[in-house]
N, C-alpha and C positions, 0 to 999 in steps of 0.2 A: 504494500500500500504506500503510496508516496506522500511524502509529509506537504502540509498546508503552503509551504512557500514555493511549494515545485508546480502545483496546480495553475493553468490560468484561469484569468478571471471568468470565461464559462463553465469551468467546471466547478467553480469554488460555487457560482450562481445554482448549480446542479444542485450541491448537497446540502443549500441551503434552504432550498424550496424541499428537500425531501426530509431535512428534519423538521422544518415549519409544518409540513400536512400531517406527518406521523403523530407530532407534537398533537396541533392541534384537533385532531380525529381524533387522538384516547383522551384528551382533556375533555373536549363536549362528549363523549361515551359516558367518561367517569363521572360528572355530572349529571347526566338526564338518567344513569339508573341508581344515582342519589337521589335525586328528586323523587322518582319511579318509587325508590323504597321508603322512602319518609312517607310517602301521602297513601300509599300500600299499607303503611304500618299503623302510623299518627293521624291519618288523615289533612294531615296540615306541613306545612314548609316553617320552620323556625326560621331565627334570626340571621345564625350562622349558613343554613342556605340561600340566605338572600344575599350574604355577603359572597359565596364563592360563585353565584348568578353575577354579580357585580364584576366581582373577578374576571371573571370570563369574556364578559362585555370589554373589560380595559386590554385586555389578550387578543380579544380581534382586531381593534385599535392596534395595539402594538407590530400585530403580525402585518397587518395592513399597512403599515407605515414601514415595516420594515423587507414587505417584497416590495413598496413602492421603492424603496431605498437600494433595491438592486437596480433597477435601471438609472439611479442619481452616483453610481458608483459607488456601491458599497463594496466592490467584488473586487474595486480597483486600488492601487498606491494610489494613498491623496495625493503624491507630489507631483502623477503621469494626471489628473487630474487639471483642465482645463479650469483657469482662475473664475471665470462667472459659474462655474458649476460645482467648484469648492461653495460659495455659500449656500446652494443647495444641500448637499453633502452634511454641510454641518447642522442646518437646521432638520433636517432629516434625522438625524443623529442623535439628536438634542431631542424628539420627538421620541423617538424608538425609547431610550435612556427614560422618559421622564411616564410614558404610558407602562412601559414594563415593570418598572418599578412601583404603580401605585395598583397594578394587576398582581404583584409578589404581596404587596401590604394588605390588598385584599384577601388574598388567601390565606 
């Protein structure tokens, strides 16, 4: 298997879209037969699953920004990166960083 800096930037784009789907198909699984067995059980959704419903909502956000962020260069050295598309890049970035993290705090 060849290490991360040997890949080019389509492939690197390859295994990022393949852990983003894997990711996020078991994560909405793992929830909706959460959901399934609370209301199966309890008849009701508590607190705590409204918080990882939440969750989930800030994760498609993230993921959303972050396969927009392959086509702004993420796949790429910021420095082969063209200067008006560096501040794409970075507010892209700055997105990705600030959604993922309040989708971790939700969870």
């Amino acid at each position: 298997m060849p290490r991360i800096d040997q890949l080019n930037a389509n492939q690197k784009r390859e295994y990022v879209v393949a852990a983003v789907v894997v990711g996020l198909v078991l994560s909405t699984l793992s929830l909706v037969f959460r959901v399934w067995a609370r209301i199966a059980v309890i008849r009701k959704l508590r607190p705590e699953d409204w918080t990882m419903i939440a969750g989930l909502v800030f994760s498609y956000g993230a993921i959303a920004t972050l396969l927009y962020g392959l086509t702004a260069g993420f796949a790429e050295p910021f420095s082969s990166l063209a200067f008006d598309r560096r501040r794409e890049f970075l507010l892209v970035r700055y997105l990705v960083l600030v959604l993922s993290h309040t989708s971790i705090e939700s969870v």
